[in-house]
C-alpha positions as CSV (number, residue, x, y, z in Angstrom):
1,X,-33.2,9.9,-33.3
2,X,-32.2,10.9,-29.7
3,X,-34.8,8.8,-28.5
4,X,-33.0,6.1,-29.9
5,X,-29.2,7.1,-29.3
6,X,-30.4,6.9,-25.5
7,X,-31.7,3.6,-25.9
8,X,-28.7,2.7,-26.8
9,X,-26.7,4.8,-24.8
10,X,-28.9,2.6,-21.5
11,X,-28.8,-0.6,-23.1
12,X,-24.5,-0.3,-23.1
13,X,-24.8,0.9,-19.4
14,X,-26.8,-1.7,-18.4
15,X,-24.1,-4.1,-19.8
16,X,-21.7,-2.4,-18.1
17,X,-23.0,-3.0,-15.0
18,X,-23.7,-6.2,-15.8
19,X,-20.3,-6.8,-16.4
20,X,-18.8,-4.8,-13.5
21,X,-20.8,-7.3,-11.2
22,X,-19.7,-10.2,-12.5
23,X,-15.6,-8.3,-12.0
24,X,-16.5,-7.0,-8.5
25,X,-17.8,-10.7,-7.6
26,X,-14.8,-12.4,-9.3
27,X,-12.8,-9.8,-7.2
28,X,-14.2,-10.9,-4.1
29,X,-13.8,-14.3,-4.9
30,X,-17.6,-15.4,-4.3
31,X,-18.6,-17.9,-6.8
32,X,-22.5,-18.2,-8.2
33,X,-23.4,-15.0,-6.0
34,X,-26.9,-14.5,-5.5
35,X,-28.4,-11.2,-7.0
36,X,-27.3,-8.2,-4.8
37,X,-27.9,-4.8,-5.4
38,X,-24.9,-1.9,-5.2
39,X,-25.4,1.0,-3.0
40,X,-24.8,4.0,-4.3
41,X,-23.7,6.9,-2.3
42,X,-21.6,9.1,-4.5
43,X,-21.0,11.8,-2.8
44,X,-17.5,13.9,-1.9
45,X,-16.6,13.7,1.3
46,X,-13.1,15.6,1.3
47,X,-10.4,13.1,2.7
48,X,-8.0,15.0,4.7
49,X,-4.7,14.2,4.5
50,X,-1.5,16.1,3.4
51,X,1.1,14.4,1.0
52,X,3.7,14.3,3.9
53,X,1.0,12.4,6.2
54,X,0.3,9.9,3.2
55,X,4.0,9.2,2.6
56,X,4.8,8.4,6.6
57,X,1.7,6.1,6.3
58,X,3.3,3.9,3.5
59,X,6.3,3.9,4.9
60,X,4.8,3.1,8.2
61,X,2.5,0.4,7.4
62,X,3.3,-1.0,3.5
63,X,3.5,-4.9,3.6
64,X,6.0,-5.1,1.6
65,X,8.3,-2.1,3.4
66,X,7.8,-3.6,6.7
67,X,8.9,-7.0,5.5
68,X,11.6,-5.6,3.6
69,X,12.9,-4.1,6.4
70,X,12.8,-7.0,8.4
71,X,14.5,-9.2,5.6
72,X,17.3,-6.5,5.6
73,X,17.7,-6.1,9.2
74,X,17.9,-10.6,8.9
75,X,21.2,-9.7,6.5
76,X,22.3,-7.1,9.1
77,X,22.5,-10.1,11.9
78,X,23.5,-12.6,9.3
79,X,26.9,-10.6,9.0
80,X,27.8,-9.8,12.8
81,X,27.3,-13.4,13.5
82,X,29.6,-14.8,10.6
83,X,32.1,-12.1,11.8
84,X,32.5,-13.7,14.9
85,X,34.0,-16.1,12.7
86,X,37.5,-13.9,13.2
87,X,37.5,-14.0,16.9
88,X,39.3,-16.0,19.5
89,X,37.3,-19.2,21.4
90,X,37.0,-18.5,25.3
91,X,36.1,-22.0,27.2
92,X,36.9,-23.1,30.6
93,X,36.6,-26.1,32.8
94,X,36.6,-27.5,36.1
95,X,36.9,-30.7,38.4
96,X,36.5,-31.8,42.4
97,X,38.5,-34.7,43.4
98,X,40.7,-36.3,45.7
99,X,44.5,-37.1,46.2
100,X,46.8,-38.3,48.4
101,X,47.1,-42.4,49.5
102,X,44.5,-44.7,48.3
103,X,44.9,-47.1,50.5
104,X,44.4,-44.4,53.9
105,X,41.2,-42.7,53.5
106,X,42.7,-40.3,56.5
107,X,45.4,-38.7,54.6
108,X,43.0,-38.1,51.1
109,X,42.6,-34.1,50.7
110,X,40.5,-32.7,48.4
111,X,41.7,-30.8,45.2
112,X,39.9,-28.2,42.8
113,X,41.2,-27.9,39.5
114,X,40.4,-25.1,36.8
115,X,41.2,-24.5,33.1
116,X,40.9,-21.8,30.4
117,X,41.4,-22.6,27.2
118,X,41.4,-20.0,24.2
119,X,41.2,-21.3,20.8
120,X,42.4,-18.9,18.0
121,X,40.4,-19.7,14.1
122,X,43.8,-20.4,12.5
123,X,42.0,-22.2,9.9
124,X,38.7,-21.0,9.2
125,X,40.0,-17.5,8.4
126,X,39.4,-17.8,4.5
127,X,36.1,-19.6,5.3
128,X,34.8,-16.5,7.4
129,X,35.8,-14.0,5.2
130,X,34.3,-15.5,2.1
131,X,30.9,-15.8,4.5
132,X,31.5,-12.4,5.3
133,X,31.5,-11.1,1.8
134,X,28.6,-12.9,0.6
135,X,26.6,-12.1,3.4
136,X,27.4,-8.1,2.1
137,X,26.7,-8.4,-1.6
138,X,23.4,-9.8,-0.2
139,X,23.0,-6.9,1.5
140,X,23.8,-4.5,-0.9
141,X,21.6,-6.1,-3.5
142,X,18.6,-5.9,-1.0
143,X,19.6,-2.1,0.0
144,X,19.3,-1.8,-4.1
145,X,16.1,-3.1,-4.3
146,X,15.0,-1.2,-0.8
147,X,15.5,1.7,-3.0
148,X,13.6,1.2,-5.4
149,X,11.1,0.0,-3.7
150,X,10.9,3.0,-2.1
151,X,10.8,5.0,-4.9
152,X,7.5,2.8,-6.4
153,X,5.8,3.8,-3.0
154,X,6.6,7.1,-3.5
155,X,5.0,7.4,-7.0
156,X,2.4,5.7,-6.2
157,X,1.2,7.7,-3.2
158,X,2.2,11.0,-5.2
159,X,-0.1,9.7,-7.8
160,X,-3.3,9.1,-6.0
161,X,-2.2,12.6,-4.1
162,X,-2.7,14.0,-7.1
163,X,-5.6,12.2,-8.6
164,X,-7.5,13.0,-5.9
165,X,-6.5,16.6,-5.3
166,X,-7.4,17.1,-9.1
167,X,-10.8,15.1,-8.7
168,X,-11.6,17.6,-5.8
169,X,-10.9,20.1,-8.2
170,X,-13.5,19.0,-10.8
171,X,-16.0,18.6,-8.4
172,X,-16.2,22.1,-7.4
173,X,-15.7,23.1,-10.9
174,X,-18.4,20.9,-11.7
175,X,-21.0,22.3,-8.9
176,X,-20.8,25.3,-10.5
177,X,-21.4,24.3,-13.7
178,X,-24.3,22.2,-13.0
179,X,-26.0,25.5,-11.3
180,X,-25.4,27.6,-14.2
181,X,-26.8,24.8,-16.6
182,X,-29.8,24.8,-14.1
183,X,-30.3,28.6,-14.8
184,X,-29.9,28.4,-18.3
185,X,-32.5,25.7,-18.2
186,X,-35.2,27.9,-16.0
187,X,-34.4,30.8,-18.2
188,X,-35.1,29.0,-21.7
189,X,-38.1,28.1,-19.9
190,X,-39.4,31.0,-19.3
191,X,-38.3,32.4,-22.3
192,X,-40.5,30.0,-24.1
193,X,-43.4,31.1,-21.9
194,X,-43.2,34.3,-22.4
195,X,-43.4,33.8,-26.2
196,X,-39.6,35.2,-26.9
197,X,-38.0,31.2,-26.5
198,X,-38.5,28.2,-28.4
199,X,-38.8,24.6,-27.5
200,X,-35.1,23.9,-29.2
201,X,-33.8,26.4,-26.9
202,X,-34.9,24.2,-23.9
203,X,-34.0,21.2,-25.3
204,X,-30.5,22.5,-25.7
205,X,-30.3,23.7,-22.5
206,X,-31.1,20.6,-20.8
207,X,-28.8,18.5,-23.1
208,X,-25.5,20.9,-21.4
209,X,-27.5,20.1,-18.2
210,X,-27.4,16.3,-18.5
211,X,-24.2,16.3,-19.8
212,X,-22.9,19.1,-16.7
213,X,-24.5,16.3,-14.3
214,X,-22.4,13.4,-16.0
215,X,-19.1,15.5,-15.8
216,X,-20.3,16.1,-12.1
217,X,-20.9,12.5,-11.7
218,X,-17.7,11.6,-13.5
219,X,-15.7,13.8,-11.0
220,X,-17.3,12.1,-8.2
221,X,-16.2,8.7,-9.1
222,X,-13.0,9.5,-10.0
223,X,-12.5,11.2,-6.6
224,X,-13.8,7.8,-4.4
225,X,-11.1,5.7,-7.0
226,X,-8.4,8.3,-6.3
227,X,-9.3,8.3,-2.4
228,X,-9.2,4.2,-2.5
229,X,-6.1,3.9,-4.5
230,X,-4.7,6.8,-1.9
231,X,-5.5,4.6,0.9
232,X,-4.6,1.0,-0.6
233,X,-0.4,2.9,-1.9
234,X,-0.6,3.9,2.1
235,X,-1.3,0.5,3.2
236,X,-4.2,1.3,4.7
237,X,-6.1,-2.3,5.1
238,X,-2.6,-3.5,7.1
239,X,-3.7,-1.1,9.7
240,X,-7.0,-3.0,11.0
């Protein structure tokens, strides 16, 4: 019967992969890929980086912070220029010419004349504020949804933190329960050499080793998804 609960058991995982192919393919947006094979090199290499460090990353590189922060400094601009709405018109002018008699090019002088002329917006005051006041309720709603924007990065990064700090955790956990299962394994061994053991005790023993190697494995895993959701909340991929 366990012979054939494994079966099983390897005929869903081969499915699995099957189907986690076909996912990874569709993700990468290759169509009729040929066959490839997935390298597999589970193993923990501990990421270094504090939750402070993470948080500056997303803040410093995050698509969609940087462009929000360029949309709002837009609105920023967007009002200064529509105040100048309110203020006076400076122009000037100037001519070269002649005077003097037309018909006696001897008594023409020449004559400079200069203007400055300063327009005040009697009329467009109403327009300008109204501009004015749009432009800000702009703003604020973008300064809203800065904020909140800010706070999905936030849980996000503090998330993955998390996840990985507690997949780290596993893993060391689950060293040390692997070795033990190993012992026990050696010692129902010899116990069943030296007469005192049976063969149920070893086949016990290496069922809690398998299934110490799977919560191992299963630690491992969830560690590289915690890293690579770490990286991808800190914007990571906008860096190169």
């Amino acid at each position: 019967m366990n012979l054939s609960n494994a079966k099983i058991n390897l005929l869903k995982a081969e499915n699995a992969l099957r189907i986690a192919k076909i996912t990874l393919t569709n993700a990468m947006g290759i169509i009729n890929a040929a066959e490839y094979e997935i390298k597999d090199e589970l193993a923990y290499r501990p990421y270094e980086v504090s939750l402070e460090e993470a948080l500056q990353n997303a803040y410093k590189n995050r698509p969609d912070l940087l462009s929000t922060l360029k949309k709002k400094e837009g609105l920023e601009k967007t009002i200064d220029l529509n105040k100048k709405g309110y203020l006076p018109v400076l122009s000037g002018s100037a001519a070269y010419g002649y005077y003097g008699d037309t018909g006696n090019d001897l008594v023409m002088d020449k004559e400079w004349s200069v203007g400055v002329t300063l327009t005040f917006p009697l009329f467009t005051g109403l327009s300008t504020k109204y501009q004015v006041d749009e432009a800000k309720a702009n703003l604020d709603v973008f300064k809203a949804n800065e904020d909140l924007l800010m706070q999905k990065v936030y849980l996000q990064v503090e998330s993955a933190y998390l996840s990985l700090k507690e997949a780290a955790e596993r893993i060391s956990a689950g060293k040390i329960i692997v070795k033990q299962a190993e012992e026990t394994v050696e010692l129902a061994k010899g116990r069943y050499s030296a007469g005192v053991g049976s063969s149920i005790e070893i086949t016990d023993a290496m069922i809690t080793l398998n299934n110490a190697k799977m919560t191992y494995i299963t630690a491992l895993s969830d560690y590289s998804v915690a890293q690579a959701n770490l990286e991808k909340a800190m914007g990571a991929g906008a860096q190169k």
